[in-house]
Backbone bond lengths (Angstrom), bond angles and torsions (degrees), N, CA, C in turn:
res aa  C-N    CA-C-N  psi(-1)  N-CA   C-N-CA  omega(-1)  CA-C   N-CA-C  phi
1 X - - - 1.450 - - 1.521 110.26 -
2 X 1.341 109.20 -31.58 1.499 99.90 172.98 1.765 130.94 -61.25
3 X 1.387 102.47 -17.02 1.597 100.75 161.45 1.044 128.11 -70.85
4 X 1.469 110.38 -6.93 1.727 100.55 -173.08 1.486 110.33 -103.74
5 X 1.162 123.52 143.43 1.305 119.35 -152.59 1.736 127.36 -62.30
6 X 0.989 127.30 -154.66 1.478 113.28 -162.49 1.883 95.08 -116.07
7 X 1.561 92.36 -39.69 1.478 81.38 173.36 1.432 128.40 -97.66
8 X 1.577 117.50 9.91 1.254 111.69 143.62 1.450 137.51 -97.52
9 X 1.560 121.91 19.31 1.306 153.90 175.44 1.467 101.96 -97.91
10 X 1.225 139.83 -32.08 1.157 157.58 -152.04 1.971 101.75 -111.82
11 X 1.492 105.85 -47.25 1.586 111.49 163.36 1.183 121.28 -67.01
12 X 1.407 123.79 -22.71 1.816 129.15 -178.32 1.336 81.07 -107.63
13 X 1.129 154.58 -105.10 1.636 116.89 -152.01 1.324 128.65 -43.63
14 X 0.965 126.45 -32.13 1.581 131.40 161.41 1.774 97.52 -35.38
15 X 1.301 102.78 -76.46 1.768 117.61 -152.89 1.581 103.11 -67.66
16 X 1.145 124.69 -26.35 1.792 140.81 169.73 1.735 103.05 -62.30
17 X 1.451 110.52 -67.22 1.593 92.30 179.75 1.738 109.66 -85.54
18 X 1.137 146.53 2.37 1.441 113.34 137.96 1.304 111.35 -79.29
19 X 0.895 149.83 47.20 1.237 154.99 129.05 1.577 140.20 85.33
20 X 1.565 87.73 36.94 1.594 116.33 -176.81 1.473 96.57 -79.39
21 X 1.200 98.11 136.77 1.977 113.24 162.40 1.515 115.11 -53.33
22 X 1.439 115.25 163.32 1.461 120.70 -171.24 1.808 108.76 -66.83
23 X 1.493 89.67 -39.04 1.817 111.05 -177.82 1.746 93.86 -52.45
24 X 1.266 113.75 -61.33 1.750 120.83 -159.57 1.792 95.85 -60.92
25 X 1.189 110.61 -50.51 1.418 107.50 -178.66 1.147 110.59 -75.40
26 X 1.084 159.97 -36.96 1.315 160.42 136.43 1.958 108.55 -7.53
27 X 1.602 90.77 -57.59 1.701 89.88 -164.82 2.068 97.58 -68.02
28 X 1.291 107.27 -36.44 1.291 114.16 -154.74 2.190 99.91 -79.31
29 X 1.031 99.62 -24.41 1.764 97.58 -174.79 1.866 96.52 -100.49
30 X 1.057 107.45 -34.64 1.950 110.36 -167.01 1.636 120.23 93.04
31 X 1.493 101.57 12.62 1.357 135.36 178.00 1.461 102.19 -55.62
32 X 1.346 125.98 138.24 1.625 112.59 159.27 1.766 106.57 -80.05
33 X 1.437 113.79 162.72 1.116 102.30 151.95 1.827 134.49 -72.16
34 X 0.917 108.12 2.36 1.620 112.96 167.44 1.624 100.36 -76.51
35 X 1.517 119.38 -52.40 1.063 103.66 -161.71 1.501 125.85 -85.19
36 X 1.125 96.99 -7.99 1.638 116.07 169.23 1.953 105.64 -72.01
37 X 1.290 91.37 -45.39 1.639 81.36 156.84 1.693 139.05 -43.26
38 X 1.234 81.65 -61.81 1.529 104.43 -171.54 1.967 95.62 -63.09
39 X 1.305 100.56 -42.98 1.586 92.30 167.00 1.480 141.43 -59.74
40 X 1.166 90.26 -16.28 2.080 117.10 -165.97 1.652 80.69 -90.75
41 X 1.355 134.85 -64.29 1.169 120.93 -165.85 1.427 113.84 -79.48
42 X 1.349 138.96 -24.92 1.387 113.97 173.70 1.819 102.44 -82.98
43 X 1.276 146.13 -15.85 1.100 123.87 173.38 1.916 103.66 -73.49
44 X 1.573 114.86 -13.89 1.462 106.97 -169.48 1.506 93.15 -75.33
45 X 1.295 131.98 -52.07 1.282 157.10 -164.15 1.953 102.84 -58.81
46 X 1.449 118.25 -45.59 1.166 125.51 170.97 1.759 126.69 -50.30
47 X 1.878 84.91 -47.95 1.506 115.12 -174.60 1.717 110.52 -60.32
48 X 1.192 87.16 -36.56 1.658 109.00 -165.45 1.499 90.05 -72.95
49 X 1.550 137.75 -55.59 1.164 128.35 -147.99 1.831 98.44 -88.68
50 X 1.209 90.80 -22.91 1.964 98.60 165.08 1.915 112.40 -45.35
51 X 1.429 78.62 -93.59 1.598 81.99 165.36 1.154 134.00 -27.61
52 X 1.492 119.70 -34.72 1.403 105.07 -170.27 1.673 102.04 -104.25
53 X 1.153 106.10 8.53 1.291 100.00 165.92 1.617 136.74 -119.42
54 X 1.432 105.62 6.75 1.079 134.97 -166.22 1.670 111.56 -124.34
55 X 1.645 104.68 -43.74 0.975 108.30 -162.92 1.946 109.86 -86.12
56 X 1.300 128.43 73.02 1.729 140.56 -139.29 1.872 93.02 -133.91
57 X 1.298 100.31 142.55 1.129 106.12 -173.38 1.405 135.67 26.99
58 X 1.331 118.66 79.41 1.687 111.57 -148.31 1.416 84.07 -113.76
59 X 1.462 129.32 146.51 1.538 131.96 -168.37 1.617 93.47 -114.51
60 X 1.834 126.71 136.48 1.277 104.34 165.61 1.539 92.48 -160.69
61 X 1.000 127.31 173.34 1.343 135.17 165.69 1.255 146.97 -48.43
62 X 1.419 98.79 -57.95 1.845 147.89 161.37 1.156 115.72 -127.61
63 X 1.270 103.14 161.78 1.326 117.01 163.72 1.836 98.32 -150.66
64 X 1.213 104.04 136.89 1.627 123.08 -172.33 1.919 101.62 -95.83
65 X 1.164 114.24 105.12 1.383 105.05 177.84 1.675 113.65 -104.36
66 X 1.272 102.35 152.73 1.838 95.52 173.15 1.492 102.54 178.00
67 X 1.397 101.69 -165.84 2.044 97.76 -166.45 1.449 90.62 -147.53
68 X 1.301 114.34 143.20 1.380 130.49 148.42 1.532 118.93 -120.02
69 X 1.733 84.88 144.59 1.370 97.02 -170.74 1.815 124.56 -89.79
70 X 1.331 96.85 129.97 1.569 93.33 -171.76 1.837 107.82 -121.10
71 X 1.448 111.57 -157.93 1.142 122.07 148.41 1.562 154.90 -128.94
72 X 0.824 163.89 107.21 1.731 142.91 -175.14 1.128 118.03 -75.57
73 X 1.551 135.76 126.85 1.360 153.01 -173.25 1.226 102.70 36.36
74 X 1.487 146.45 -16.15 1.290 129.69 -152.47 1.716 104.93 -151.29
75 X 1.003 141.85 146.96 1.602 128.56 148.70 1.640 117.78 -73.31
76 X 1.227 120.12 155.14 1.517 129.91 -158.18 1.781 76.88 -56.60
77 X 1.279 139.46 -75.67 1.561 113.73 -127.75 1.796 99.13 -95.57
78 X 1.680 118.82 17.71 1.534 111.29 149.96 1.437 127.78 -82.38
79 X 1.609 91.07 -21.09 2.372 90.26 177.24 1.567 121.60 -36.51
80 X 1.003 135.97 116.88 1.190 151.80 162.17 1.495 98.73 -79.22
81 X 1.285 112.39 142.82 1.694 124.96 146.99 1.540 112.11 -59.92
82 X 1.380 112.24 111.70 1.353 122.52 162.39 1.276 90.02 132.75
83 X 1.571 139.80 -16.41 1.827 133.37 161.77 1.048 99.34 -66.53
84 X 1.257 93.13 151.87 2.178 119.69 -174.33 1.527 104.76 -58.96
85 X 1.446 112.09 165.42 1.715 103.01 -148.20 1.726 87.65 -76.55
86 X 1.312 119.13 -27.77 1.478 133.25 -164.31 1.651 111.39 -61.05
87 X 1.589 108.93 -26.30 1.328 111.83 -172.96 1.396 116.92 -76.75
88 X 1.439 138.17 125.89 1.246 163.88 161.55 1.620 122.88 139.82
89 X 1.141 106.03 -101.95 2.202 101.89 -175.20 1.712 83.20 -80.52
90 X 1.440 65.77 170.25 1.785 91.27 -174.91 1.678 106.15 -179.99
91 X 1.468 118.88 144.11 1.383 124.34 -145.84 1.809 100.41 -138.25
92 X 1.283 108.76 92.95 1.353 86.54 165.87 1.499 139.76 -85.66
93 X 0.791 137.12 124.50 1.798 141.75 -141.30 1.450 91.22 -110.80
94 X 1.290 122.11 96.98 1.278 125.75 149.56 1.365 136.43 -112.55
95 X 1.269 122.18 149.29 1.734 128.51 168.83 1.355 114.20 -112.94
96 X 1.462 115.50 151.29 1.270 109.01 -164.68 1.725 85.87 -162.33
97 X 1.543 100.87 132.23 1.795 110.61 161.35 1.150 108.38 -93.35
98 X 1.458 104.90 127.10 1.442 129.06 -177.00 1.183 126.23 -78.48
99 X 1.335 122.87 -7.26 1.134 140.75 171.94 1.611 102.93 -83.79
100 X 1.502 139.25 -44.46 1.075 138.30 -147.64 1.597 103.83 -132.92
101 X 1.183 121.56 -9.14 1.421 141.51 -174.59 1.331 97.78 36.58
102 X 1.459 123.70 59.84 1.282 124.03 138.56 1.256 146.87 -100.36
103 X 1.342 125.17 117.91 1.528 125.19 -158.90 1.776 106.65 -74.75
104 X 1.200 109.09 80.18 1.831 101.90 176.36 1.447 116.75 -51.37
105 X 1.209 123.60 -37.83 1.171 130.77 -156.94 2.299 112.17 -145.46
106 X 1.118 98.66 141.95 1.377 102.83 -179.91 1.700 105.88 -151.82
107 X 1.453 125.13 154.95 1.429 118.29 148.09 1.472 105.23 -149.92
108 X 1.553 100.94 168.80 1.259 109.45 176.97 1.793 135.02 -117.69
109 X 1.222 116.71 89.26 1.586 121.62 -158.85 0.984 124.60 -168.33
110 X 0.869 134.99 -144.77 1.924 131.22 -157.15 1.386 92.73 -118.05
111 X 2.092 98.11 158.07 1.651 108.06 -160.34 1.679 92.21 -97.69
112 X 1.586 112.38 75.29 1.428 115.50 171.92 1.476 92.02 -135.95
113 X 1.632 102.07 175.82 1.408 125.50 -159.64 1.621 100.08 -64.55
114 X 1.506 127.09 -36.93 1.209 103.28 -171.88 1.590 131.62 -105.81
115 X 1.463 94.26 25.84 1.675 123.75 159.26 1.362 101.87 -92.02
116 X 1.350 115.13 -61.47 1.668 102.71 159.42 1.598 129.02 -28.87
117 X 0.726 126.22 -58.93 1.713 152.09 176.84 1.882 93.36 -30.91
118 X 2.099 90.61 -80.96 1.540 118.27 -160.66 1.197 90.58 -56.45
119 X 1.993 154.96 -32.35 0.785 126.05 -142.42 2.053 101.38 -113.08
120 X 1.667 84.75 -8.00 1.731 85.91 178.48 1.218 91.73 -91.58
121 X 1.174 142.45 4.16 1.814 133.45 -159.21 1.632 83.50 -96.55
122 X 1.369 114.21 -50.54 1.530 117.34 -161.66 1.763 83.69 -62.65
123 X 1.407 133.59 -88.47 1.142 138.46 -170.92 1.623 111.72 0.57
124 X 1.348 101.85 -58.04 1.409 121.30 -156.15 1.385 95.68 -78.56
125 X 1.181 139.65 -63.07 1.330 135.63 -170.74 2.006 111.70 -74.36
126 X 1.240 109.52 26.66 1.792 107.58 -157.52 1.836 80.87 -127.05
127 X 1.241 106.92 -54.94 1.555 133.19 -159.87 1.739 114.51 -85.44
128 X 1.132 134.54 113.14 1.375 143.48 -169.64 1.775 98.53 -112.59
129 X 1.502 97.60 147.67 1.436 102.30 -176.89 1.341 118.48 89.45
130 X 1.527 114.51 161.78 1.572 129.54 151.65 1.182 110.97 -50.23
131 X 1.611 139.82 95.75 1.192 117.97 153.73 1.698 132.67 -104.54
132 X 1.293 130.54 154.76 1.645 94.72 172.82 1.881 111.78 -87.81
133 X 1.586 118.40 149.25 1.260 134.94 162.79 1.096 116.87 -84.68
134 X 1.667 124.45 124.15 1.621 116.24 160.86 1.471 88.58 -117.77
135 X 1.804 89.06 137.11 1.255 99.46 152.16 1.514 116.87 -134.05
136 X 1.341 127.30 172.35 1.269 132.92 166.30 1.251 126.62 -46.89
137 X 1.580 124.16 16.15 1.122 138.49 -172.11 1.929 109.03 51.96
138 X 0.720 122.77 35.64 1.488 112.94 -174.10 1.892 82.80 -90.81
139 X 1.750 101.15 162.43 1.690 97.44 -134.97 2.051 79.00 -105.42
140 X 1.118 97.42 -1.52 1.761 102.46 172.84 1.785 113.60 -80.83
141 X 1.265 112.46 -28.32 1.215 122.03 -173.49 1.767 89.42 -89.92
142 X 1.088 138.71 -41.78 1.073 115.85 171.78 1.638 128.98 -84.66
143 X 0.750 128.29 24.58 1.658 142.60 171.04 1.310 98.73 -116.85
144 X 1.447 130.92 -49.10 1.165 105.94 171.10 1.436 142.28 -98.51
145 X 1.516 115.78 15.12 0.777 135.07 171.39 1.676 109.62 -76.59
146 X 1.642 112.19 -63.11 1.024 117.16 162.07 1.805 117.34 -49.77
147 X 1.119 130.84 -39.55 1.274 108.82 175.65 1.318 131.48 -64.04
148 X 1.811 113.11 -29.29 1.587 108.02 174.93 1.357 122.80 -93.78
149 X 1.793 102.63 -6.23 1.875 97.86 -179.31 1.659 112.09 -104.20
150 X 1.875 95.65 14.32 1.816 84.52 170.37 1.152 115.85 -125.61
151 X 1.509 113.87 12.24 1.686 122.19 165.52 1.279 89.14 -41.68
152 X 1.728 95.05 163.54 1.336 127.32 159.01 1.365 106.79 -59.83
153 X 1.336 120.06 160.44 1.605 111.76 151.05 1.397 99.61 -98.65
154 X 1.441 108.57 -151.19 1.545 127.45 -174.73 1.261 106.71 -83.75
155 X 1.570 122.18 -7.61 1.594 114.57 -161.88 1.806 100.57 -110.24
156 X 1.203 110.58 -7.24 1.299 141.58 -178.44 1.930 118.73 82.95
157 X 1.665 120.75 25.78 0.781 162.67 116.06 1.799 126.69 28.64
């Protein structure tokens, strides 16, 4: 990806988040769709290491939690045995203060308890303070919500 230039790397992310298809951006930069791939994941991969390094003690009120449902390479009832374990549903779990529309925390994985877990772990270590959580009541977000925001801390707390 580094051969391809900066300002047509810069035109397919542009045209990707307003929300042109891979095909439309593809025809409009001369991009393949492989490499628009390979682009979508190291800026996802960048974003990710942003956040988690930037994004440290964040003070807010609320935080709005919930999941949307997506897919990887496949929809749930095309998986074949022998696709990667990752291929079909897929849930992205995000929180976001509504006041400031900042996303502290996100993950990407299945609507079971230990996507629940990974995505209150991120919450908890992103987010400083008492805040209140809404979520959609789904009964995973509350077990694990409650499990990482009533540890002890270090002060015994």
């Amino acid at each position: 990806m580094s051969l391809t230039p900066i300002d047509k790397r810069i035109a397919a992310i542009g045209g990707l988040t307003e929300g042109l298809s891979l095909r439309a951006v593809s025809r409009l930069t001369a991009l393949s769709r492989e490499k628009l791939s390979q682009l979508v994941l190291q800026m996802g991969r960048a974003s990710e290491r942003l956040l988690g390094e930037k994004i440290r003690g964040f003070h807010c009120q609320q935080i709005e939690c919930g999941e949307v449902r997506t897919f990887i390479q496949k929809r749930r009832g095309q998986v074949r045995p022998g696709d990667p374990p990752e291929a079909g549903d897929a849930w992205i779990w995000s929180g976001i203060d509504p006041e400031s529309k900042l996303v502290p925390a996100h993950h990407v994985g299945k609507r079971g308890l230990a996507d629940a877990h990974a995505f209150a772990r991120q919450l908890r270590e992103r987010i400083s303070g008492r805040v209140q959580l809404n979520t959609d009541r789904l009964v995973a977000h509350r077990s694990a919500i409650f499990a990482e925001f009533t540890e002890e801390d270090e002060n015994g707390n």
